[in-house]
C-alpha positions as CSV (number, residue, x, y, z in Angstrom):
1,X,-2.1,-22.4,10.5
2,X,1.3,-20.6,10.3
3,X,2.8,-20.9,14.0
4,X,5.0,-18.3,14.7
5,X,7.1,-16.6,18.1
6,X,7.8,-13.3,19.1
7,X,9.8,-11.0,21.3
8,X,10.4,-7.5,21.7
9,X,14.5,-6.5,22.3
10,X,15.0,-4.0,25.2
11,X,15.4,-1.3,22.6
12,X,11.5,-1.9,21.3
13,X,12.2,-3.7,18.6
14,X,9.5,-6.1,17.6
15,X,10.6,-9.5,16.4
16,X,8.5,-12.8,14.8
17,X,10.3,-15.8,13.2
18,X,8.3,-18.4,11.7
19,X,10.1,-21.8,10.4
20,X,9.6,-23.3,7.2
21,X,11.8,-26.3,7.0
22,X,10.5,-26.5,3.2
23,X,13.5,-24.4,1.7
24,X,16.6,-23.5,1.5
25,X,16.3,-19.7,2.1
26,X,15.5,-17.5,4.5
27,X,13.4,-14.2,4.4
28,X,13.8,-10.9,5.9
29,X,11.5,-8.3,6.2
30,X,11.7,-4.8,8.4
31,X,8.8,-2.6,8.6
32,X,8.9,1.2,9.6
33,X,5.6,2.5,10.9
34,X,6.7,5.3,8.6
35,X,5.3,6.5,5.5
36,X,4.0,9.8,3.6
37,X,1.9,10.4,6.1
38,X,4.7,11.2,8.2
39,X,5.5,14.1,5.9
40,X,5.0,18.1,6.5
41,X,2.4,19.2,3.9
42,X,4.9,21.3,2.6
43,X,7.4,19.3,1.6
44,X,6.0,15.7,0.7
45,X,8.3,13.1,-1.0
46,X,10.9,12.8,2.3
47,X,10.0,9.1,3.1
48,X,9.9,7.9,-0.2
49,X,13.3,9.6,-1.2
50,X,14.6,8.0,2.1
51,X,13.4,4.9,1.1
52,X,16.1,5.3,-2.1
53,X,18.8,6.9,0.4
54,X,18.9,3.7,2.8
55,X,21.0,1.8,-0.2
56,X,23.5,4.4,-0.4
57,X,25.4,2.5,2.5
58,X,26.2,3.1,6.0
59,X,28.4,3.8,8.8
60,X,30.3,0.8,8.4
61,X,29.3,-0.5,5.2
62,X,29.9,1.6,1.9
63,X,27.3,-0.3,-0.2
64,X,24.7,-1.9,0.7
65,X,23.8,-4.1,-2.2
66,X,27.3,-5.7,-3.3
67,X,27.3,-7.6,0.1
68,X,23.9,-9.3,-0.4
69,X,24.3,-10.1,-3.7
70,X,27.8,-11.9,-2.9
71,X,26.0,-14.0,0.2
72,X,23.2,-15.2,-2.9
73,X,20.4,-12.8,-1.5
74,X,17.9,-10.5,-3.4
75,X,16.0,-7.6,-2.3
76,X,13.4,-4.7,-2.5
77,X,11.6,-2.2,-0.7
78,X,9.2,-0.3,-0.8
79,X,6.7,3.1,0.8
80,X,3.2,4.0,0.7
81,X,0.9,6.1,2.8
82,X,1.3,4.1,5.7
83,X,4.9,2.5,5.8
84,X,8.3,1.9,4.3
85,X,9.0,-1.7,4.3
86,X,12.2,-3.7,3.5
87,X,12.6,-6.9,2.0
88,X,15.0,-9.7,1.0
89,X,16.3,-13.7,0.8
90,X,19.1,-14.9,1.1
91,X,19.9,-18.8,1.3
92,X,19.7,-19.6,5.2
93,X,23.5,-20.3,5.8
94,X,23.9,-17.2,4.7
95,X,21.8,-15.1,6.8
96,X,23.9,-13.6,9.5
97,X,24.9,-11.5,6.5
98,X,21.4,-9.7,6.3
99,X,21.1,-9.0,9.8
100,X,24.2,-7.4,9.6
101,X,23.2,-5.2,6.5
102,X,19.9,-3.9,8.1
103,X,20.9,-3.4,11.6
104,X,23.8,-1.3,10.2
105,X,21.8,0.7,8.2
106,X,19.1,1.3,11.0
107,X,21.9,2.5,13.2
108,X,23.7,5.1,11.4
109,X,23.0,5.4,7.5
110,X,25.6,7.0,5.3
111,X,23.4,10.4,4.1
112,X,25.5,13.0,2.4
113,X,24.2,15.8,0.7
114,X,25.6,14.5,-3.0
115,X,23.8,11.0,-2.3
116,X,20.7,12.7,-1.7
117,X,21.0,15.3,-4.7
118,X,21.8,12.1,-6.8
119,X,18.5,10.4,-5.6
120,X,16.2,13.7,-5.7
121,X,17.3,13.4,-9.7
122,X,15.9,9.7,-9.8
123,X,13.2,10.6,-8.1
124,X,12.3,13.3,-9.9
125,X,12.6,11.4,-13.0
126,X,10.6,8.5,-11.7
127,X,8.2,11.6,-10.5
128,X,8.1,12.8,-14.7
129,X,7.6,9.5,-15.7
130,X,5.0,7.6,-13.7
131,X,2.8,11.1,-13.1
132,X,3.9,13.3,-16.4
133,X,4.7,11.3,-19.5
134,X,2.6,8.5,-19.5
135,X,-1.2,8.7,-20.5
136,X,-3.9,8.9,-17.2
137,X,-0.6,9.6,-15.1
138,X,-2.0,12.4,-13.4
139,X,-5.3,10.5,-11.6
140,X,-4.5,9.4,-8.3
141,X,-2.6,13.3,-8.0
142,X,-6.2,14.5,-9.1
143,X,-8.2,12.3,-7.5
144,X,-7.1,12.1,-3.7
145,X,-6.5,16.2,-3.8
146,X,-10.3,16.0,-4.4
147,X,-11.7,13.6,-2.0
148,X,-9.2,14.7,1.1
149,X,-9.0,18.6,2.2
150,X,-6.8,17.9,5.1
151,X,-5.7,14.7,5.7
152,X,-1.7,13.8,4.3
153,X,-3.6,10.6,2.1
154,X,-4.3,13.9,-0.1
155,X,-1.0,13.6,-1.9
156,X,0.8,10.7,-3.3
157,X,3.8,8.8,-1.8
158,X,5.8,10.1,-4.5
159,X,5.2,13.5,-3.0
160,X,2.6,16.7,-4.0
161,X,4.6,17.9,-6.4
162,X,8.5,18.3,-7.9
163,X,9.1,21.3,-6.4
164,X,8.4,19.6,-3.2
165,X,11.3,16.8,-4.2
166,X,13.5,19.5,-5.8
167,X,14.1,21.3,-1.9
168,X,14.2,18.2,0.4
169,X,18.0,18.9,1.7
170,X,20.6,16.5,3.8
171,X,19.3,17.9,6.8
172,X,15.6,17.3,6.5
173,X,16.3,13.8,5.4
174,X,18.3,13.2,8.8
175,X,15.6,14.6,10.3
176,X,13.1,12.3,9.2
177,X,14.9,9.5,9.8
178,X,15.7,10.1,13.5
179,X,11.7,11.0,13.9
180,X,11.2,7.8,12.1
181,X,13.1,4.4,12.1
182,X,13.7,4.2,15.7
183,X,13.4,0.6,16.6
184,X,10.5,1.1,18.9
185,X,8.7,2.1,15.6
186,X,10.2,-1.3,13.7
187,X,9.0,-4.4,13.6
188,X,11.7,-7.7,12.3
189,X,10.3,-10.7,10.9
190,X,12.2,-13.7,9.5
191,X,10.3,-16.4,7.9
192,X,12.5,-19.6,6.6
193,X,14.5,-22.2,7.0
194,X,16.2,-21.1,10.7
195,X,15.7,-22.2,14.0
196,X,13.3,-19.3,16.1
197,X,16.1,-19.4,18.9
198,X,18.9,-18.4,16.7
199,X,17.2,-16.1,15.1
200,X,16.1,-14.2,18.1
201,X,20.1,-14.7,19.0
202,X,20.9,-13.2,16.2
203,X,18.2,-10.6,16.6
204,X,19.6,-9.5,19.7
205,X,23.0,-9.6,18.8
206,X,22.8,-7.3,15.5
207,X,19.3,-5.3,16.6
208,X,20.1,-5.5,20.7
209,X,22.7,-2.5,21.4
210,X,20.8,0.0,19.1
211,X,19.8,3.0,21.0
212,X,16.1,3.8,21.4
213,X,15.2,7.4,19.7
214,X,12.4,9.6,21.9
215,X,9.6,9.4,18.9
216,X,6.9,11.6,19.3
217,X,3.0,10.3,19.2
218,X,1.7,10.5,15.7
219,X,-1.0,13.0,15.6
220,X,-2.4,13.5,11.9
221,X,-5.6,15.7,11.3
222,X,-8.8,13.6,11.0
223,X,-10.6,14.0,7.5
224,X,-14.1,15.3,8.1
225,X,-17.2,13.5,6.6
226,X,-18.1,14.4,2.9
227,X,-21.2,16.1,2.9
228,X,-21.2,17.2,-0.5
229,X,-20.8,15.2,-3.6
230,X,-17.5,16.7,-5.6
231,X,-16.3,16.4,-8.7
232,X,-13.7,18.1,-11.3
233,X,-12.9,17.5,-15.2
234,X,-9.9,18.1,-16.8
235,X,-8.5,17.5,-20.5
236,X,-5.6,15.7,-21.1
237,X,-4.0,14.7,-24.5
238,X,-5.2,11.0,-23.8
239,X,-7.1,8.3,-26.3
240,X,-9.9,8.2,-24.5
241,X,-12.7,9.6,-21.7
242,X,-12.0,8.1,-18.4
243,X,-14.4,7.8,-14.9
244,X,-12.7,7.7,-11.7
245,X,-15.3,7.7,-8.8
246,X,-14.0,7.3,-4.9
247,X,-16.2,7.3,-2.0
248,X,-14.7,7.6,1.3
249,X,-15.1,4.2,3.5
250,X,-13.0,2.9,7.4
251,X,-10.1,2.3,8.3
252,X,-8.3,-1.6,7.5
253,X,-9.0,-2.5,10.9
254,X,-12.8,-1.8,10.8
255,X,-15.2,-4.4,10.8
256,X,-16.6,-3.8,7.4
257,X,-13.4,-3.5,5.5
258,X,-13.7,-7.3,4.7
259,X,-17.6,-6.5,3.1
260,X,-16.2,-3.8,1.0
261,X,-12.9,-5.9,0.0
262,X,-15.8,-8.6,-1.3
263,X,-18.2,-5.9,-2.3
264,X,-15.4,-4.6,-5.1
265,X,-14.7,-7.8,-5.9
266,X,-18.1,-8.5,-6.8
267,X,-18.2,-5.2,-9.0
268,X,-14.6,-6.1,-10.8
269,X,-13.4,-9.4,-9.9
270,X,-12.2,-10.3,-13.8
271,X,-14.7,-11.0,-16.6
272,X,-17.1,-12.3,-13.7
273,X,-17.6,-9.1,-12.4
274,X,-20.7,-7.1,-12.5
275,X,-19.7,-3.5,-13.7
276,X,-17.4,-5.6,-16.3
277,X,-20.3,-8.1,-18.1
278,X,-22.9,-5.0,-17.9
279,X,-21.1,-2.5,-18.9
280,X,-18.2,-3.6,-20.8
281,X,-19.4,-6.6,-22.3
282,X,-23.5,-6.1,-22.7
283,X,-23.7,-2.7,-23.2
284,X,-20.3,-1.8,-25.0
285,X,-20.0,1.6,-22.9
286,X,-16.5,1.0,-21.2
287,X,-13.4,-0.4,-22.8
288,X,-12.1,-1.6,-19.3
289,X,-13.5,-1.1,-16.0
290,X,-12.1,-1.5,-12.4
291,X,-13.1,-1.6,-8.8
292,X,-11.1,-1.7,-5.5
293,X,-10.4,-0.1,-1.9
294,X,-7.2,1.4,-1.4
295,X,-6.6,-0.5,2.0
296,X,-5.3,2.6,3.6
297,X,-5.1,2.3,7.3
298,X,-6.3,5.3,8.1
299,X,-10.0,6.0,6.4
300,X,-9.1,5.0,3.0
301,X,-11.3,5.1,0.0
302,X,-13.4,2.9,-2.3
303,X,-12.4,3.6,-6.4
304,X,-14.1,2.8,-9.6
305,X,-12.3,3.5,-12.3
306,X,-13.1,2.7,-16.3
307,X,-12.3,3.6,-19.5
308,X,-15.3,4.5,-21.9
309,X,-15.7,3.5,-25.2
310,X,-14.9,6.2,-28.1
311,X,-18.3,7.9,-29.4
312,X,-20.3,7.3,-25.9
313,X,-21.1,9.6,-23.8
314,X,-19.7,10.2,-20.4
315,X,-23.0,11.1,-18.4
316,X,-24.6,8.1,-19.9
317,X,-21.3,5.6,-19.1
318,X,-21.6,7.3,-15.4
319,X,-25.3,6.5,-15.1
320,X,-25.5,2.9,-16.2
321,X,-22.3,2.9,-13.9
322,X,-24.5,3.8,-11.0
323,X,-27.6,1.4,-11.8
324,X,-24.8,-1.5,-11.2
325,X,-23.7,0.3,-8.1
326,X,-27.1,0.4,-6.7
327,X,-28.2,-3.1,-7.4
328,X,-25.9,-4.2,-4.9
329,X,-27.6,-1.6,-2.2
330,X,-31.2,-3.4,-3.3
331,X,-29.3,-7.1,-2.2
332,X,-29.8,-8.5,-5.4
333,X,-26.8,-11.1,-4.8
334,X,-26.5,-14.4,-5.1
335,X,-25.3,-17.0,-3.0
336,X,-23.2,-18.6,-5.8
337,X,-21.9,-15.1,-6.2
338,X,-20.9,-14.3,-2.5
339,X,-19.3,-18.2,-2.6
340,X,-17.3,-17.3,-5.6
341,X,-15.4,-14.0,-4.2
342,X,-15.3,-15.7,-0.7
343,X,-13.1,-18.7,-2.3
344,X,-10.8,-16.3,-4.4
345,X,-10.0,-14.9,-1.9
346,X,-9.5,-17.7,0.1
347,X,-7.2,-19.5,-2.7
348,X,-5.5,-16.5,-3.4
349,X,-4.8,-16.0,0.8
350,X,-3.6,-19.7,0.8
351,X,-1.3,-19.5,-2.4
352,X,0.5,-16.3,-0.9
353,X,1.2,-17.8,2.4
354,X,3.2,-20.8,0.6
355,X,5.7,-18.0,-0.3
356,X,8.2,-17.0,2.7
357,X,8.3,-14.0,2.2
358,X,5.0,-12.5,1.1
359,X,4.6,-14.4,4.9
360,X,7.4,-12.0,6.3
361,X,6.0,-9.1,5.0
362,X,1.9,-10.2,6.5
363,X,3.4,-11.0,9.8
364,X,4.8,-7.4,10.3
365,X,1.5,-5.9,8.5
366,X,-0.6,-7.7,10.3
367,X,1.3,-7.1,13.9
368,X,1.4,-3.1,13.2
369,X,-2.8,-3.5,12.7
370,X,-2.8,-5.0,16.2
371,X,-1.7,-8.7,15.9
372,X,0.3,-11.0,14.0
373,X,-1.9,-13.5,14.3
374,X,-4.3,-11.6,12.1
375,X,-2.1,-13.9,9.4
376,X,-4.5,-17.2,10.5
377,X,-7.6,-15.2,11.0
378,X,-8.7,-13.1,8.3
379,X,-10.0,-15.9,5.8
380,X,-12.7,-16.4,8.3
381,X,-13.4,-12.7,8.7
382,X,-13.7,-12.7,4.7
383,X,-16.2,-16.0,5.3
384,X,-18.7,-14.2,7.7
385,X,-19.3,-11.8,4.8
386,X,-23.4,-12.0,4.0
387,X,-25.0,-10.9,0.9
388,X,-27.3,-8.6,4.0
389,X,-23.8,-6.9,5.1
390,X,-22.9,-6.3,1.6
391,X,-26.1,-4.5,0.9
392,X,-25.7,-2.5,4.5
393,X,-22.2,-1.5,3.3
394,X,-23.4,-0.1,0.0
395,X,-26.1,1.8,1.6
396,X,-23.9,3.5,4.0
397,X,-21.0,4.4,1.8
398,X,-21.8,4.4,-1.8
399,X,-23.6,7.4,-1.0
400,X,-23.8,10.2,-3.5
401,X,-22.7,12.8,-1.1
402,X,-20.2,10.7,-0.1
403,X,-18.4,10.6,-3.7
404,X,-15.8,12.5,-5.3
405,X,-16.1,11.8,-9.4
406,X,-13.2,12.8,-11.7
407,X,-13.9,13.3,-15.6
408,X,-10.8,13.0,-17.4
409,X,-11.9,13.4,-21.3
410,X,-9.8,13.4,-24.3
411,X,-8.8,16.7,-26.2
412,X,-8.1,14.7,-29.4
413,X,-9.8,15.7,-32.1
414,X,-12.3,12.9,-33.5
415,X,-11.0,10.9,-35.9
């Protein structure tokens, strides 16, 4: 059980301190209900290249970094479709020092319009790089353009595309971050070796006095139902055919998002897994094969992906594919099977809450889904999983209609 306390400051700002006497350090972790999402269709990439901006300094601090690392501490961040989250440690006598770093930067952040032009270059460069250069880049860009028409999941958190990037200016960075990081849309967590009382002091202190922004409701266009199954190919200059298959499933906080997080597992969890000892290892049709949801928390998807084996044909990799698939919708699992995912998860759960700050960062997750507390409960969610409700779940999504299937085959020549 991790026992934890929270408040909210007069400004809205959500804070949870848990103590762990067990070390030395403190961490920090500050969560915007903020992510790509939040972005005008037409010019994705703004909370990301915010994201890069916040480290540029602020009004009183001209770099953000230097201090930190001089008080001992270490940080990261991070956005995705859903948020942009901040993290760090720092040894616990020391920790006054982060609360002054954040709340500086949540206050008034030091944007200029050669900062941002400096970090639209590294973004654009991380944007050649991760999507461009490298081989298979180019899926997710492919593959969620395919399975949403009109919800923002349809581009990545990088942004649509570099043009996008290449005309964010000053101004509509400003913009988003006074829509944005408001502290009625933050949540604070510290997780360490401090007393809950003096954190919240310090809480108030640092957080306290920082003006509430008016934040408008979040209203984001609702995905309709796939009726239709969809599906493009393209050729890239790549070693090999690939299979990406996504089927549209709930949101995180629906009941059956714990089935399908089992369900994949049971596909792909390691050598164990179904789709890998049929298919990869029996049949010799994939090199490498992969199943998992994207835990979205709006309706997210379910993904297979695999790599096939050169000389074999794609139609018959996809068909054998499906047989495995629809085992699962015929209940043909066993107990020792549903045990096995159950307890990795389980362990895995357990290991990743010894860690302070993989505990910081849950806490806030968890409280934006509804309730911290969510932190000591899910395990059990994960052990009310039946084989019955992993055959129900299989029936109602992995649908054929409800699937959009990319072919991404090799223009090499054969060898």
């Amino acid at each position: 059980m991790i026992e934890f306390r929270k408040f909210i400051l007069n400004n809205g700002l959500r804070v949870i301190v848990h103590e762990d006497r067990s070390t030395p350090l403190v961490a920090m972790n500050i969560l915007y209900d903020a992510g790509s999402k939040d972005e005008d269709p037409d010019l994705t990439g703004l909370a990301h290249l915010l994201e890069h901006l916040m480290y540029g300094g602020s009004a009183n601090i001209p770099e953000y970094d230097t201090p930190l690392q001089l008080a001992g501490g270490d940080n990261n961040a991070f956005t995705n479709n859903d948020i942009t989250n901040y993290y760090l440690t720092i040894p616990s006598e020391n920790i006054e020092t982060a609360f002054w770093l954040e709340s500086d930067r949540m206050l008034d952040p030091d944007f200029t319009q050669k900062k941002t032009e400096i970090q639209k270059n590294v973004v654009i460069e991380e944007f050649r790089q991760r999507y461009l250069n490298q081989p298979y880049g180019d899926v997710m860009l492919i593959l969620r353009s395919l399975a949403y028409t009109i919800h923002p999941y349809r581009w990545p958190t990088i942004g649509m595309d570099i043009s996008h990037i290449e005309k964010i200016t000053n101004e509509n960075v400003r913009q988003f971050f006074n829509r944005n990081y408001a502290p009625q849309k933050a949540i604070l967590s510290i997780t360490g070796n401090i007393d809950a009382a003096w954190a919240f002091n310090l809480a108030d202190k640092w957080f306290g006095s920082i003006p509430g922004r008016h934040v408008n409701a979040r209203i984001l266009p609702r995905e309709p139902e796939q009726e239709k199954a969809r599906e493009i190919t393209v050729r890239r200059n790549v070693p090999s055919d690939a299979l990406y298959k996504a089927w549209h499933i709930g949101p995180r906080t629906a009941d059956d998002f714990y089935t399908l997080d089992l369900l994949t597992d049971l596909l792909a969890g390691g050598e164990s897994g179904r789709l890998y000892n049929r298919l990869v290892r029996n049949l010799n049709l994939f090199s490498e094969i992969n199943a998992y949801i994207t835990s979205d928390f709006d309706p997210g998807l379910a993904v297979i992906s695999g790599k096939i084996m050169k000389g074999v044909d794609i139609e018959t990799a996809e068909n054998e594919l499906i047989k495995v698939v629809d085992e699962l919708k015929d209940g043909a699992v066993s107990d020792t099977e549903m045990e096995k995912v159950r307890n990795r998860y389980e362990t895995s759960t357990v290991l990743s809450n010894t860690n302070i700050l993989h505990k910081a960062m849950n806490l806030c997750i968890y409280e934006l889904l509804g309730n911290a507390d969510m932190i000591n409960t899910d395990v059990a969610r994960y052990r009310k999983v039946t084989k019955q409700m992993v055959s129900e779940s299989a029936i109602r999504y992995f649908r054929p209609a409800n699937c959009s299937t990319l072919y991404y085959l090799s223009d090499k020549p054969a060898e």
